[in-house]
N, C-alpha and C positions, 0 to 999 in steps of 0.2 A: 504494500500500500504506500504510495505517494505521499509526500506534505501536504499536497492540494487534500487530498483524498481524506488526511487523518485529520487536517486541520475544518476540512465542511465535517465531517462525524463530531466533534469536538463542538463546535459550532449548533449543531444539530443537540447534542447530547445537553448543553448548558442549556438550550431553549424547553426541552423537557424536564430539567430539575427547574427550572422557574415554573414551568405549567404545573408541576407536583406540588411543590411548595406554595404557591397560591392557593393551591385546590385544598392540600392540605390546612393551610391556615385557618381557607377561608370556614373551613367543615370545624375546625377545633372551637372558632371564633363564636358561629353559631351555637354548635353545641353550648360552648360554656353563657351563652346569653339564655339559651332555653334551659339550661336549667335553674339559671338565675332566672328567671321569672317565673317559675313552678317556685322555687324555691330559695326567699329572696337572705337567708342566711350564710346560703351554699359559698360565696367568694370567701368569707370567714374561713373556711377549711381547705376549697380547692385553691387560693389562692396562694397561702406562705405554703402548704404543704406541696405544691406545684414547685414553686420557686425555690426550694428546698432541693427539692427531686433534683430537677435543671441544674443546679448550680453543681450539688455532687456527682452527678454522670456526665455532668461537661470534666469537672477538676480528675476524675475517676479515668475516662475511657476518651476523653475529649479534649485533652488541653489544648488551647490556641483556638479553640471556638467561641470563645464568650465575645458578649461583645456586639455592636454591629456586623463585624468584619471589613470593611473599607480600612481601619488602620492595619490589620493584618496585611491587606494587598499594598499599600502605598509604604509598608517596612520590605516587603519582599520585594520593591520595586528598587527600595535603595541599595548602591553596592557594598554601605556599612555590613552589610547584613552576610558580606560573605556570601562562604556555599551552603549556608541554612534557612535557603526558602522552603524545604520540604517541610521545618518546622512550624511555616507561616501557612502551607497552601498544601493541601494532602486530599488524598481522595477520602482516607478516614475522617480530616478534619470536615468534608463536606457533605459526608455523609448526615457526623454527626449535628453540625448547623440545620439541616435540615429538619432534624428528628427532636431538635430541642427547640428551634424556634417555636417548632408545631405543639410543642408541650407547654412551653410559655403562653402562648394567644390560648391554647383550653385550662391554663390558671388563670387568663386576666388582665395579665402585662401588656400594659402599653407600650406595644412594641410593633416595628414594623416588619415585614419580608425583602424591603427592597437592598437594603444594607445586605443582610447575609444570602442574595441570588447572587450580588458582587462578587462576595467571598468565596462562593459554591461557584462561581464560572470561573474564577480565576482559578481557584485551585483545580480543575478539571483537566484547563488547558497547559498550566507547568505541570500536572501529572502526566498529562500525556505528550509534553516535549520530553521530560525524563524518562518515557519510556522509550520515544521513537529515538535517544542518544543523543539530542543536542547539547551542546556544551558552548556556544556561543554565546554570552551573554548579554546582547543585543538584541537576538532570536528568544531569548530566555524572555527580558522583559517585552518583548511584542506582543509573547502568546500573554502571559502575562496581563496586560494590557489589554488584549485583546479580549478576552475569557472576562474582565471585570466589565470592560467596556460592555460589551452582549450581555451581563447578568441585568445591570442597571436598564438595558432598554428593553429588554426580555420581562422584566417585571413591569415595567410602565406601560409598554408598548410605545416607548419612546424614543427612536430610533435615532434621532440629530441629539437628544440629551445623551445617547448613552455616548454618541465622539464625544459633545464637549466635556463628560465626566472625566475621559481620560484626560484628556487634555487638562483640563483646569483644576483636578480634583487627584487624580488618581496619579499621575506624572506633574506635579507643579514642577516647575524649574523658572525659566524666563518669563512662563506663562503667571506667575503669581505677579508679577510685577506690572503682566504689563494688561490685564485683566479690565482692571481701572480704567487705564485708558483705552482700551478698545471699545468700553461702552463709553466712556463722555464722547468721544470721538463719534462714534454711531449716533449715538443720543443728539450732539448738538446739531450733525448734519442732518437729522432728522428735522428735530426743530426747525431747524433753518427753513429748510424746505416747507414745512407744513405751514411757516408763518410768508412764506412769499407768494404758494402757489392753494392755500386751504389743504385742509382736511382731503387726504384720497387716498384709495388703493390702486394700483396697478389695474385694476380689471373692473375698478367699480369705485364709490362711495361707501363706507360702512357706516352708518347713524349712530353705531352700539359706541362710539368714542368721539362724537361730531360734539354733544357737549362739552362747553369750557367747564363748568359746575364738578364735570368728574374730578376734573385736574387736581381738585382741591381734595380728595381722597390720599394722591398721591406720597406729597408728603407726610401727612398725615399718617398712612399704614408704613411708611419705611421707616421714619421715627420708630413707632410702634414697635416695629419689627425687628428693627437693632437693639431697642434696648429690653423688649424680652428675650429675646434668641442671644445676648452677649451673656445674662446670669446665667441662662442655662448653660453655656460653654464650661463657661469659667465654673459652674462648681461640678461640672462633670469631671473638668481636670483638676481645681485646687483640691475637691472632696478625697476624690478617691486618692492624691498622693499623700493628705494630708492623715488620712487614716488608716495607709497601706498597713501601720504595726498591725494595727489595733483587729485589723480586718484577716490579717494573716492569723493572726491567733484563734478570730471567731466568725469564720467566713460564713457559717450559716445561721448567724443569730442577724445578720445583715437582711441575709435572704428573708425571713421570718417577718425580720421589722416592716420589710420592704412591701411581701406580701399583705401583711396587714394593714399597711399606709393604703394599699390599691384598693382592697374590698373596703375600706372606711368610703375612700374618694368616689369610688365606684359606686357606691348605695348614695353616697351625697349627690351625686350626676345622674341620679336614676337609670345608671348603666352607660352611660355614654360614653365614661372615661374609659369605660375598658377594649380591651383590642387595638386593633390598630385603628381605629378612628377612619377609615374609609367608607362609611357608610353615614356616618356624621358631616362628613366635609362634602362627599359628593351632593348629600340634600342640599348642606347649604349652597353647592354654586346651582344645581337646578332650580332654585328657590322653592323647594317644597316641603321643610322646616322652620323652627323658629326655637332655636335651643334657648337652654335659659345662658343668662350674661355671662355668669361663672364657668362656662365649661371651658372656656381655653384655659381657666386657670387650673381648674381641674385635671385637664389631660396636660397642662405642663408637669402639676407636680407629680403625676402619676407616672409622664416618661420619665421624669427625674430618676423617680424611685425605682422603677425597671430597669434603668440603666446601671445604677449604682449599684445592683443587685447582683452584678457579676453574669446574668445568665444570658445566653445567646436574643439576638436582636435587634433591628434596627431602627433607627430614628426617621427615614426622611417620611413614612407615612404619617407617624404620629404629628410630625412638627408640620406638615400639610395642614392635618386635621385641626391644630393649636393654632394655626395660620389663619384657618377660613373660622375660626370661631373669635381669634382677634377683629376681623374684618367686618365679620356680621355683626359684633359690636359696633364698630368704628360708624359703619352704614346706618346706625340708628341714630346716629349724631346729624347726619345728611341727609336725611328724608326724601330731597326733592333730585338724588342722584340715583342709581341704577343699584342695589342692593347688591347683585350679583358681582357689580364690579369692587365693590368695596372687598367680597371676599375671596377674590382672586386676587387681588392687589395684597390682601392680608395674608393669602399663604405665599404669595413669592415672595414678602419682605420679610415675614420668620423664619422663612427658612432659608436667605439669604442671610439674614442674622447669626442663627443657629450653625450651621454651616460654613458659610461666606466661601462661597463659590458662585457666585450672582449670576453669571452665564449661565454655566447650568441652573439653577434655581427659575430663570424667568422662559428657557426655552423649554422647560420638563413643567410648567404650571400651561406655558401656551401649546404644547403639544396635549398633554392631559385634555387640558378644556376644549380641543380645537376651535383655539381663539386668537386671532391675528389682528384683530382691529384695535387689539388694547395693545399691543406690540411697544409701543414707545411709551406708556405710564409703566410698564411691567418693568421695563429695563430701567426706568429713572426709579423705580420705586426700591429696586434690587440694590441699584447702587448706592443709593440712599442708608440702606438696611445695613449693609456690608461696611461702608464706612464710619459708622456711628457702631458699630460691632468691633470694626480693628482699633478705631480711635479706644476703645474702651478694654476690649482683650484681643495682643498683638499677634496672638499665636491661634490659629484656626486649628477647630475642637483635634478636627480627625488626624491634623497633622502631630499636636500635641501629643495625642495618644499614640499614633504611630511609631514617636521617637522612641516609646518606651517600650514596645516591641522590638526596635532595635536597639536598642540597650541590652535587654534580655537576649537577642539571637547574639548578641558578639561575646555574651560571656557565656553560650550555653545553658539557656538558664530557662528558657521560654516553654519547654517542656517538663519543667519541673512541676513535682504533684503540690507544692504548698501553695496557697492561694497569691496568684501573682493581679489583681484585682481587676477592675471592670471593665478594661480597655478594650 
């Protein structure tokens, strides 16, 4: 068999563990809602004893799966890392991503799929360069790259978000610098134009962005948006470095606490904080909800607590979902603006926050919605988010974390059974 040949199978193979992993989630997610409304106690027990579970068959049989997994693929991208990507990217390690993400969504965990598809393609495809002999490490990180790139757009169905992930996200280099200016750059020649020649598209008129009234959204949600998506950052990283002892000694009195913060938050949301919040965020941009005000704050402190929990899972569905619930607040300040738009403005500017990767964030919110007319608020509102998030913490979450994966692959260590924390 060919490169072409093994690398379409590979290709092939990553789009099936996203289809799995979906299906699975999506079946664990329900499950654990139906019995939570038969039985509105249930998160009390499935919840810390779930998280419990996850945490010791990840540290047991699974190490290097907790987590999102995005910092795992961006430490095995870097060359600090040595010849110990297999420690980062395995076909074990993606098995077990899979099989513990899907145990976490039936405890409750505000947690997403689209993080650890990353991690499950990328490990797929350096499994399968190590197998076919490559030792180029060039070729190494392509597949690499390539395998994370496909997981992200395999789980969105967002096929220009998942290039710009590598690019921006998964391989920063030149691209973190120059990121910034390639959207003022776009943004102002946009302006420009819309202010010489009006409002248009290439093929028509869109009316959904002809009001000036929206504009005033704009800043409005990327404030927003940077300064709740920077605390979260920041205490994703200061938290967990700051109580690595503490957490080493009693890794599953975390899990326990963590579980029980969720079913509390969860019965206070009437359920809505739990899961991955994809069923939440898509009403509100359909407009066919009206949650109450508290739920972005809800499913923030609920990802918080998931995350810090140690147990597989990722962020960008939840911080979606905290996004379009920031927004649909925000829209109730504006009344005589488009609702809809307030909460599509409110998930690209938290999870440009949270993240800060703003490219990706405003082309993986307009492919999601497929929505083009809002194209120039979505990018000023990203960059908006992103810069009042560096201004504030200069180190981006996943790259943070990632360093400390490459800490541990350069001394051997990344594999170790005692609790190396929730990165």
């Amino acid at each position: 068999m060919g490169p072409a040949h093994g690398l379409l199978g590979d290709a092939v193979l990553v789009g099936l563990s996203a289809v799995a992993l979906t299906q699975l989630g999506n079946l664990a997610n329900a499950s654990f809602l139906m019995l939570y409304q038969r039985w509105p106690w249930m998160p009390f027990l499935v919840g810390p004893a779930g998280l419990v579970l996850s945490l010791w068959l990840t540290r047991r049989f699974f190490p290097g799966a907790q987590g999102s997994g995005i910092p795992q693929v961006i430490a095995a991208l870097s060359p600090r890392t040595g010849g110990s990507p297999s420690r980062l990217l395995s076909v074990r390690i993606a098995i077990g991503k899979i099989l513990l993400t899907t145990l976490g969504l039936f405890a409750g965990a505000s947690i997403g799929r689209e993080g650890p598809t990353v991690h499950v393609g990328a490990s797929f495809t350096a499994a399968a360069g190590r197998l076919a002999g490559i030792k180029r490490p060039a070729l190494e990180r392509a597949l690499v790259l390539a395998g994370g790139a496909a997981g992200l757009a395999a789980a969105f169905n967002t096929p220009i978000a998942g290039i710009m992930s590598a690019i921006e996200g998964l391989a920063r280099g030149f691209e973190e610098h120059a990121s910034g200016t390639i959207i003022i750059t776009i943004l102002i020649a946009g302006l420009t134009a819309i202010a010489i020649e009006g409002n248009y598209t290439y093929f028509g008129v869109t009316p959904a962005a002809r009001a000036p009234r929206q504009w005033l959204l704009v800043p409005v949600c990327g404030i927003t948006g940077g300064l709740a998506g920077d605390p979260f950052s920041r205490l994703v990283l200061d938290l967990s470095l700051r109580l690595r002892e503490a957490l080493a000694r009693y890794p599953y009195r975390l899990a326990l606490i963590a579980g029980l913060l969720i079913a509390i938050l969860g019965t206070t949301s009437h359920g809505s904080s739990f899961g991955t919040g994809y069923p939440q965020a898509r009403a509100l941009v359909m407009g066919s909800a009206r949650l109450p005000w508290y739920f972005p704050l809800t499913k923030w402190l609920a990802s918080l607590a998931s995350y810090l929990s140690g147990i597989p899972g990722g962020l960008f569905a939840p911080a979606l979902a905290t996004g379009a619930g920031f927004g649909a607040d925000i829209g109730r300040l504006f009344p005589t603006a488009a609702p809809q738009a307030a909460v599509i403005l409110g998930m690209v500017s938290y999870l440009s926050g949270a993240v800060q990767t703003p490219i990706t964030a405003f082309v993986i919110v307009m492919e999601m919605t497929d929505n083009n007319t809002m194209l120039f608020a979505l990018m000023a509102a990203a960059f908006i988010a992103t810069l009042i998030s560096r201004l504030l913490c200069p180190e981006p979450i996943y790259q943070g974390l990632a360093g400390r994966f490459v800490a541990r692959a350069e001394t051997r260590d990344v594999a170790a059974k005692d609790y190396d924390g929730p990165a």
